[in-house]
C-alpha positions as CSV (number, residue, x, y, z in Angstrom):
1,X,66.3,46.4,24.0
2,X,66.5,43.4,21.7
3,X,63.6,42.7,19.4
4,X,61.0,40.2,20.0
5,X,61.8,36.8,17.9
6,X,59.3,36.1,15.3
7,X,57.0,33.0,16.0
8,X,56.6,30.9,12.8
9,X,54.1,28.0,11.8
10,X,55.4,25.4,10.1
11,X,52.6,22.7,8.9
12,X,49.8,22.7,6.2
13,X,47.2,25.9,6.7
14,X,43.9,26.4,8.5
15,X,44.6,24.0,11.6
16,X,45.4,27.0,14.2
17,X,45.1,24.6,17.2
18,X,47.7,21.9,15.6
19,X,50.7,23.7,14.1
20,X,53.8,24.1,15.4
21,X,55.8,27.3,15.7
22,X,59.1,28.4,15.6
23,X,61.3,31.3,17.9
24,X,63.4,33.5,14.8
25,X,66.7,33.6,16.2
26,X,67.8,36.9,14.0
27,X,67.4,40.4,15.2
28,X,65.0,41.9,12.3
29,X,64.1,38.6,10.8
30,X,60.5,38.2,8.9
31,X,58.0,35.7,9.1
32,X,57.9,34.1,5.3
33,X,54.7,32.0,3.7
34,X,56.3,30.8,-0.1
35,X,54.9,28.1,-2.4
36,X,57.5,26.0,-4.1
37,X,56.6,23.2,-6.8
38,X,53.3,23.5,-5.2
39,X,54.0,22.8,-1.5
40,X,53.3,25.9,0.8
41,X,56.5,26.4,3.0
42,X,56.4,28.7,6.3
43,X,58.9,29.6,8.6
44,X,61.2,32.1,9.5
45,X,63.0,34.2,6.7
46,X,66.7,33.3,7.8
47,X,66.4,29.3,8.2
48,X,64.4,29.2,5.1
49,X,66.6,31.7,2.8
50,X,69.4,32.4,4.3
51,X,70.4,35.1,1.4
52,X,67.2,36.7,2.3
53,X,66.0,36.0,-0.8
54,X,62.2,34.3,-1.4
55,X,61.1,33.9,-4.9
56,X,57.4,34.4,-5.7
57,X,55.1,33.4,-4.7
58,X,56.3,34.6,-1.7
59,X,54.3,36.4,1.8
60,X,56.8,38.2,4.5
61,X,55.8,40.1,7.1
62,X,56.9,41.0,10.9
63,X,54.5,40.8,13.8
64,X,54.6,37.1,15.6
65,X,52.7,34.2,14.3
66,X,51.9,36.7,11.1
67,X,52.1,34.0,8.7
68,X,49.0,31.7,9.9
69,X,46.7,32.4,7.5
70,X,45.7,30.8,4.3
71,X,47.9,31.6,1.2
72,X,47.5,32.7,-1.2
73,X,43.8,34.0,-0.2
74,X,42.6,32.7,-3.3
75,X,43.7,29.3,-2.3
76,X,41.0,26.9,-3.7
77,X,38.8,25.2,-0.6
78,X,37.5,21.7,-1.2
79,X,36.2,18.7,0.7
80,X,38.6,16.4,1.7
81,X,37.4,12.8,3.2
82,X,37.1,9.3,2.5
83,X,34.9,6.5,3.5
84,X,31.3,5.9,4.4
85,X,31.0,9.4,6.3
86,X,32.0,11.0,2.8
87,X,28.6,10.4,1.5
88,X,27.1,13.2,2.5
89,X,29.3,16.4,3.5
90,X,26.4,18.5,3.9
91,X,26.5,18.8,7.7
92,X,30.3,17.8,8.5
93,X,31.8,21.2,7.7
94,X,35.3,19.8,9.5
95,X,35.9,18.5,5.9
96,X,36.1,21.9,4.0
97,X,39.8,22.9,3.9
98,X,42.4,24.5,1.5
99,X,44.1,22.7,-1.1
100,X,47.5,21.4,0.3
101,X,49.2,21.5,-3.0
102,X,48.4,24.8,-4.8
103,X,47.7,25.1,-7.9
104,X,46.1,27.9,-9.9
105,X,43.9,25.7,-11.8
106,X,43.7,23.1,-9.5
107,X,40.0,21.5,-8.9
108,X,37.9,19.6,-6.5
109,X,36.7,16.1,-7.2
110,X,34.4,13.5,-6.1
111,X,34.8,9.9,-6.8
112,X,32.2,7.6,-6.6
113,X,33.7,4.3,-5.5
114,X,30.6,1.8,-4.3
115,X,27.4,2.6,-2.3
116,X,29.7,2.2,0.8
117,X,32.5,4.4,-0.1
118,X,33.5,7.8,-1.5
119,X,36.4,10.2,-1.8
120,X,36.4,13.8,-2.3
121,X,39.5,15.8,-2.5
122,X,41.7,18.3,-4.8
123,X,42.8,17.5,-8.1
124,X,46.5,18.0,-7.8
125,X,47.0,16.8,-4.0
126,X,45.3,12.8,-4.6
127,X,43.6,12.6,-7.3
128,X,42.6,8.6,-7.7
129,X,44.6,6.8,-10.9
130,X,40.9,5.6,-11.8
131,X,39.4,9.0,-11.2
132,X,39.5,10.5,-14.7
133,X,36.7,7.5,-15.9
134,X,34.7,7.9,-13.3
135,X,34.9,11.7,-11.0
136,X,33.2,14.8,-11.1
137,X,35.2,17.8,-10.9
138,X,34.6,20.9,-10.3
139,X,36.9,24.6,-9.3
140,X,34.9,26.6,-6.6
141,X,35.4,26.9,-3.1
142,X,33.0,23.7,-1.5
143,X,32.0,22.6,-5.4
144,X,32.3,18.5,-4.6
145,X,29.4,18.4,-2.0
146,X,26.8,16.5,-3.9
147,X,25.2,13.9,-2.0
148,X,26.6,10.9,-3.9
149,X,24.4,7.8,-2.8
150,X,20.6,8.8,-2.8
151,X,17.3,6.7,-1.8
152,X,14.1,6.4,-3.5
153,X,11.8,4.0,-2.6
154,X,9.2,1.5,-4.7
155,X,6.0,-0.9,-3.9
156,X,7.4,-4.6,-3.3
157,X,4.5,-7.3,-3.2
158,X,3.1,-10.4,-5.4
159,X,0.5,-12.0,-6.6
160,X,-0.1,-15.1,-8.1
161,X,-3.0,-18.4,-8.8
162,X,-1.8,-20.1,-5.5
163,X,-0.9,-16.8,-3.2
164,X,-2.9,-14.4,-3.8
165,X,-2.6,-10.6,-2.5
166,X,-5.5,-8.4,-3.4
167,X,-3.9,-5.3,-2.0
168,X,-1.1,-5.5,-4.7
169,X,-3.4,-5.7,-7.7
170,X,-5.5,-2.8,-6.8
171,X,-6.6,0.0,-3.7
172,X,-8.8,-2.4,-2.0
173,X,-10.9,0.3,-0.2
174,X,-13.9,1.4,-1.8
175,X,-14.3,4.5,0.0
176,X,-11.0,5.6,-0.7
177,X,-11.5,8.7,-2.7
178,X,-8.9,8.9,-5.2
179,X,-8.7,11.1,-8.2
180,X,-6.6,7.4,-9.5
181,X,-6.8,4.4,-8.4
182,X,-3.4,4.0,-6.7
183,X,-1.9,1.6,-4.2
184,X,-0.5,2.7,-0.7
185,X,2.5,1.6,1.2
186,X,-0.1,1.4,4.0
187,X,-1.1,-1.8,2.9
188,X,1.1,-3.2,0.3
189,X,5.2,-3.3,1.3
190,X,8.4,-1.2,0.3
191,X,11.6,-1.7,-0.9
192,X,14.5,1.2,-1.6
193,X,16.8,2.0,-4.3
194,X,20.4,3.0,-3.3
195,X,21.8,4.9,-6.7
196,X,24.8,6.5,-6.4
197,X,25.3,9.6,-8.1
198,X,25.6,9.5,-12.1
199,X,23.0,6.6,-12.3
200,X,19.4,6.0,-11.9
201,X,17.4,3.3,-10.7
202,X,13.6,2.4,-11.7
203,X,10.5,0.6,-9.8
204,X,9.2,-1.6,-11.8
205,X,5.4,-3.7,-12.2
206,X,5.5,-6.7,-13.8
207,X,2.8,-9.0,-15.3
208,X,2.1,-12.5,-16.8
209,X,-1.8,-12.9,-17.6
210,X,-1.2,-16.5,-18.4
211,X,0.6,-17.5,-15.2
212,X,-1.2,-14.9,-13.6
213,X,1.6,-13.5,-11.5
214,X,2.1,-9.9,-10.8
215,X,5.0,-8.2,-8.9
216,X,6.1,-4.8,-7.8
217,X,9.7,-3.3,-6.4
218,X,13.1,-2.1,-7.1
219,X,15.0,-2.5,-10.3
220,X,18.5,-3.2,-8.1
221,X,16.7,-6.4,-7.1
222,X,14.4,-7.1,-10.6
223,X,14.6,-10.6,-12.1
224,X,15.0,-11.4,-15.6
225,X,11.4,-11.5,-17.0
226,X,11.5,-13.7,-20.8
227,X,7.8,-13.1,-21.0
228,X,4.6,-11.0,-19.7
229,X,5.1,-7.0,-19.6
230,X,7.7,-5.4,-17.7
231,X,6.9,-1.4,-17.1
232,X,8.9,0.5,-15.5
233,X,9.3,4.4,-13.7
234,X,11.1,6.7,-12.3
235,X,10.2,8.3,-9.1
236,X,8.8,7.5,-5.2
237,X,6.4,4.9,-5.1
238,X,5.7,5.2,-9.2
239,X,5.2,1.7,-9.3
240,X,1.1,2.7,-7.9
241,X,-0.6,2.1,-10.3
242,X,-3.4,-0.4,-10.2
243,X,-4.3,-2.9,-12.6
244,X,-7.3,-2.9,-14.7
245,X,-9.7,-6.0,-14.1
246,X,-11.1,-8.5,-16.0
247,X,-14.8,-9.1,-15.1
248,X,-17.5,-11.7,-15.8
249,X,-20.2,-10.3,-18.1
250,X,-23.1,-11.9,-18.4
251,X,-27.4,-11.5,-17.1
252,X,-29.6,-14.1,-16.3
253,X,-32.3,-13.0,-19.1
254,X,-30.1,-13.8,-22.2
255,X,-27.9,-16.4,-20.5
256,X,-29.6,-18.8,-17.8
257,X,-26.4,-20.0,-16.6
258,X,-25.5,-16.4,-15.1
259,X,-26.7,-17.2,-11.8
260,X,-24.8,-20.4,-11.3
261,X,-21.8,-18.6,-12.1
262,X,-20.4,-21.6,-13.8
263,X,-18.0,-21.0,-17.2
264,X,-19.2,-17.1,-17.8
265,X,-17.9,-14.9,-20.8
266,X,-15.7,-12.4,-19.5
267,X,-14.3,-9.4,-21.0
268,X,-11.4,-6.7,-20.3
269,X,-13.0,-3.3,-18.6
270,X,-11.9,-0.3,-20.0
271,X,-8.5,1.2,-18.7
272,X,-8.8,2.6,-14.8
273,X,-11.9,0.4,-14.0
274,X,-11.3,-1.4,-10.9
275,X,-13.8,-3.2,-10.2
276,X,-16.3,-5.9,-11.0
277,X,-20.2,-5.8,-10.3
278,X,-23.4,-8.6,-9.9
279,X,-26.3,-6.7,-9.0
280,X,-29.9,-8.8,-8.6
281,X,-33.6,-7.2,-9.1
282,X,-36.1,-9.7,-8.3
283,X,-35.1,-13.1,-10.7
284,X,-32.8,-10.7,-12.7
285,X,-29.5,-11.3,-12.6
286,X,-26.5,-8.8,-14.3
287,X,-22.6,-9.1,-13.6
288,X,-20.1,-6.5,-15.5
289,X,-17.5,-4.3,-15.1
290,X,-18.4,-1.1,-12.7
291,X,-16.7,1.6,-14.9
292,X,-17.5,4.5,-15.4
293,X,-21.0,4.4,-16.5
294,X,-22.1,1.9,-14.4
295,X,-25.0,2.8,-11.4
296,X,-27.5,0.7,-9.5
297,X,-30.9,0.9,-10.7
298,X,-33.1,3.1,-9.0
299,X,-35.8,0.1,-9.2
300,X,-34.3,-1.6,-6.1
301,X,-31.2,-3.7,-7.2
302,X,-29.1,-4.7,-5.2
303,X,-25.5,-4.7,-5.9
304,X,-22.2,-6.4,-4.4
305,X,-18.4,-4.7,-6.1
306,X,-15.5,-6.7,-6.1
307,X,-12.1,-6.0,-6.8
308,X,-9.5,-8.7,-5.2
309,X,-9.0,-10.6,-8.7
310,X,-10.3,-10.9,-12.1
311,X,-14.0,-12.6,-12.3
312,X,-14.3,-11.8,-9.3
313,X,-17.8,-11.3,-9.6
314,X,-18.2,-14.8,-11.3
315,X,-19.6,-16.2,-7.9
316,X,-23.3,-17.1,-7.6
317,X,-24.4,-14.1,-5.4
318,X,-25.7,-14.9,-2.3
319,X,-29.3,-14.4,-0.5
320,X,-30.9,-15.6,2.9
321,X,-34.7,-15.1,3.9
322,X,-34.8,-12.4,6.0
323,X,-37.4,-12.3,8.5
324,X,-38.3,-11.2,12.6
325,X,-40.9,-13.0,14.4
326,X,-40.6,-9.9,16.6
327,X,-42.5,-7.7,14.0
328,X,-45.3,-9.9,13.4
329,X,-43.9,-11.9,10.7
330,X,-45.7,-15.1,12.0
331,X,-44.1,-17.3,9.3
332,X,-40.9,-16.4,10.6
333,X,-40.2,-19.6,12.8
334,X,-42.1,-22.2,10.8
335,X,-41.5,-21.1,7.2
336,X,-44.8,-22.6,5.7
337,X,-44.6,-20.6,2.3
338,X,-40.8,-19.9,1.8
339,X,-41.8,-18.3,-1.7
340,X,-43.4,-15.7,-0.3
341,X,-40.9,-14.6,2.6
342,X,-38.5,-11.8,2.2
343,X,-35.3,-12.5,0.8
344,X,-32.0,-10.3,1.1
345,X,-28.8,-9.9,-0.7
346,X,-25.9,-10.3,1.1
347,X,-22.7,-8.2,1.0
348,X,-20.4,-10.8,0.2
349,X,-20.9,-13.6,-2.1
350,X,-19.3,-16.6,0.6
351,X,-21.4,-14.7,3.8
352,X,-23.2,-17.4,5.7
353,X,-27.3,-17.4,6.4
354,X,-28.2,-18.0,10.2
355,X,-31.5,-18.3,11.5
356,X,-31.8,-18.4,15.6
357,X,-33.7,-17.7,18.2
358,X,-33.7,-15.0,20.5
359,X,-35.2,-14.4,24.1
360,X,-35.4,-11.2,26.1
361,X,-38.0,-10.1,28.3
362,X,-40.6,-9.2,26.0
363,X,-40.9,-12.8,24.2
364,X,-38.9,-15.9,22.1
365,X,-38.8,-15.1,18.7
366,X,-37.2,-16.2,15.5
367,X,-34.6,-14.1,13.3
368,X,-33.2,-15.2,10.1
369,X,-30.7,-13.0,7.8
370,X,-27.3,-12.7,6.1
371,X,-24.8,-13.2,9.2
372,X,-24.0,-9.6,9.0
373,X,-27.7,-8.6,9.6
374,X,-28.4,-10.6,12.2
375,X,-26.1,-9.7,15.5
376,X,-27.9,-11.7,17.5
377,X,-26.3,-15.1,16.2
378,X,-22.8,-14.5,17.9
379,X,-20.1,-17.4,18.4
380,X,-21.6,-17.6,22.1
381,X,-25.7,-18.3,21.2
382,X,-26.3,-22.1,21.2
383,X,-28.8,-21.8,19.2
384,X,-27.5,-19.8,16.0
385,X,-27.8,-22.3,12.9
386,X,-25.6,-21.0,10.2
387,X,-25.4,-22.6,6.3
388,X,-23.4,-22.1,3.1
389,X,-26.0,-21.2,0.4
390,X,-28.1,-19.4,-1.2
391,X,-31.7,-19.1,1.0
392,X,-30.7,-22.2,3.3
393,X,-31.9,-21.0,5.7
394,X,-35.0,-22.2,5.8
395,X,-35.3,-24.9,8.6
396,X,-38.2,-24.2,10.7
397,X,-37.4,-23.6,14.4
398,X,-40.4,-26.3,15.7
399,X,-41.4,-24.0,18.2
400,X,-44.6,-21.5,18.5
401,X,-43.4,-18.0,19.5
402,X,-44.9,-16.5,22.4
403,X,-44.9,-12.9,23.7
404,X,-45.7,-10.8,26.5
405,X,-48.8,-8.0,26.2
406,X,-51.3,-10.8,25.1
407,X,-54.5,-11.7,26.6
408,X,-53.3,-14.7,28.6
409,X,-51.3,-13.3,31.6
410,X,-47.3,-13.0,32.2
411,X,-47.6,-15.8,34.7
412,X,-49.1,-18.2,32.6
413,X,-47.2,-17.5,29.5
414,X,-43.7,-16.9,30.5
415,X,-43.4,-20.6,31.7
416,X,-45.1,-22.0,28.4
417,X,-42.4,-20.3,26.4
418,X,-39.3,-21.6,28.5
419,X,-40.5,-24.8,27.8
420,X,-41.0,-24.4,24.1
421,X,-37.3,-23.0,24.0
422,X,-36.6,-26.0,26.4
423,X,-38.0,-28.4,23.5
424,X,-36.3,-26.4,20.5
425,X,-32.6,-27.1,22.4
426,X,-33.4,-30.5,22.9
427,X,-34.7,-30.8,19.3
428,X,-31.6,-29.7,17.9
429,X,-29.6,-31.6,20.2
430,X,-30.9,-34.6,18.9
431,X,-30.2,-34.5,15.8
């Protein structure tokens, strides 16, 4: 019975599914795997030597298809690909293979050519003319499978005199409990760094006191700053850091024009102090920098922080009378003796005063306040007077308030007090 012709494999190693095989035409003929000047030859041993002769480094053997597998086993594996999906290897397997020229001391490389493109291969099948400037190389099996574009990502905002953007000076939020003051991408926008491997890219914070501009982002898109100081770190979102303010410093005792707020000494707080204080204690006035050693008296001041620019807290700080006709405050509505009314401190330095009136079932009755303590005095009430101004409001209503549970009865009184809300309208219509 005549033997069974060998089945050879004829194209470059581990692609099983794609090679092509030959039928040995030779009783007794071998299955051969030889390297020659580098290239891996297979096939059978009579087309390939004829004289039976293969030099080393040479593989026979005699069972079909016996000459599939990788040779020699040492065969160096790298990855082999081009392009954008050559970036990162770390989940595309399919580009590990053997080496198609071997070479005993051949090596894998990686060449960076832009942020769009790279190319990963073995040293002695196509290596790149421009490669020994600029590759990484490397000899063990799956060595060139660094990641060769990266992201990091930086705070992009800015600031300036005529657009200004609290958020990217400092962490607006005076809750936020932070062991450093530090921005948040949250509120303030981000921009990212593509470096490719070998380099490294920065975020950077930039600041002009004169001009007053501050900016934040990426050192791939960074202008060219002449003046002001330029800092600049490595890392995600290092660019956090706030900036220390600049506060008015001034009180009311040793400088009378404190209150007004008008052309105040300032001075630099000390570093990590973000905000700016003007706290009020009767006729006393203080503004300053709310560091570290800085707390409310326990006497009853009354403080407002700011942190959305330097002097901040140069602002004349804003009170309304503050009264409810409701609770028996009879002065309430036709503010007689404003001196001797109760005055409040608002939370913001530009909140309005309101006074208005307010009828429910019970009675009419004056309320004045801050706008923020007095609910009542919505966009909808027709009668809600607001002002810009320290204690403004103090027009008197011109009506006499009226409530239930007094000695003349509900049916006499409920009528009289219409009519005196009647003639309040009407007053202020007029006008």
């Amino acid at each position: 019975m005549p033997a069974t012709p060998r089945r050879i494999r004829n194209v470059p190693p581990d692609r099983v599914s794609s090679w092509k095989w030959e039928e040995c035409q030779q009783t007794g003929d071998e299955c051969v795997t030889s390297i020659s000047a580098g290239l891996t030859r297979r096939g059978c041993l009579a087309r390939l030597y004829p004289n039976g002769y293969c030099a080393a480094p040479c593989d026979r053997c005699n069972t079909s298809l016996c000459n599939r597998h990788v040779y020699p086993t040492d065969r160096l594996r790298c990855y082999q690909c081009s392009g954008s999906d050559c970036i990162d290897v770390a989940s595309r397997p399919q580009y590990l293979l053997p080496c198609p020229v071997y070479r005993e001391d051949d090596r894998c490389y990686t060449n960076v050519v832009h942020l769009s493109n790279t190319q990963r291969g073995c040293e002695h099948t196509n290596l790149p003319t421009t490669c020994p400037h600029v590759c990484l190389k490397c000899n063990y099996n799956g060595c060139n499978a660094e990641k060769t574009v990266t992201e990091s990502r930086c705070l992009q905002c800015t600031h300036n005199r005529l657009a200004p953007n609290p958020d990217c000076l400092r962490d607006q939020d005076p809750q936020a409990e932070q062991p450093k003051c530090s921005l948040s991408n949250s509120t303030v926008t981000h921009c990212v760094n593509k470096v490719m491997y070998g380099h490294r890219e920065n975020c950077f914070s930039y600041l002009n006191s004169q001009t007053e501009v501050l900016q934040r982002g990426c050192s791939t898109s960074m202008g060219f700053y002449p003046t002001g100081d330029l800092t600049e770190c490595h890392g995600e979102f290092c660019n956090a850091n706030c900036q220390d303010i600049v506060c008015a410093a001034c009180n009311s005792t040793a400088n009378p024009a404190c209150r007004s707020g008008r052309n105040l000494p300032t001075e630099k707080c000390a570093a990590g102090t973000t905000a700016c204080y003007s706290c009020e204690q009767d006729t006393f006035l203080r503004r300053g920098c709310a560091d570290a050693d800085f707390a409310p008296s326990a006497l009853g001041e009354n403080c407002q922080l700011c942190r959305d620019a330097d002097s901040c807290n140069r602002y004349s700080v804003r009170s309304c009378y503050r009264c409810n006709a409701q609770d028996q405050d009879a002065d309430c509505a036709a503010m007689n003796l404003p001196t001797a009314m109760t005055t409040s401190n608002c939370s913001s330095p530009t909140e309005l005063c309101v006074s208005t009136v307010v009828s429910r079932l019970d009675g009419i009755y004056t309320v004045r306040g801050c706008e923020g303590q007095v609910p009542e005095c919505s966009a909808n009430d027709p009668y809600c007077v607001r002002c810009n101004g320290s204690l403004c409001n103090d027009a008197p209503t011109l009506w006499r308030q009226t409530q239930l549970g007094s000695a003349v009865s509900t049916d006499q009184q409920l009528p009289h007090s219409w009519w005196s809300l009647l003639q309040y309208w009407w007053s202020r219509k007029l006008r």
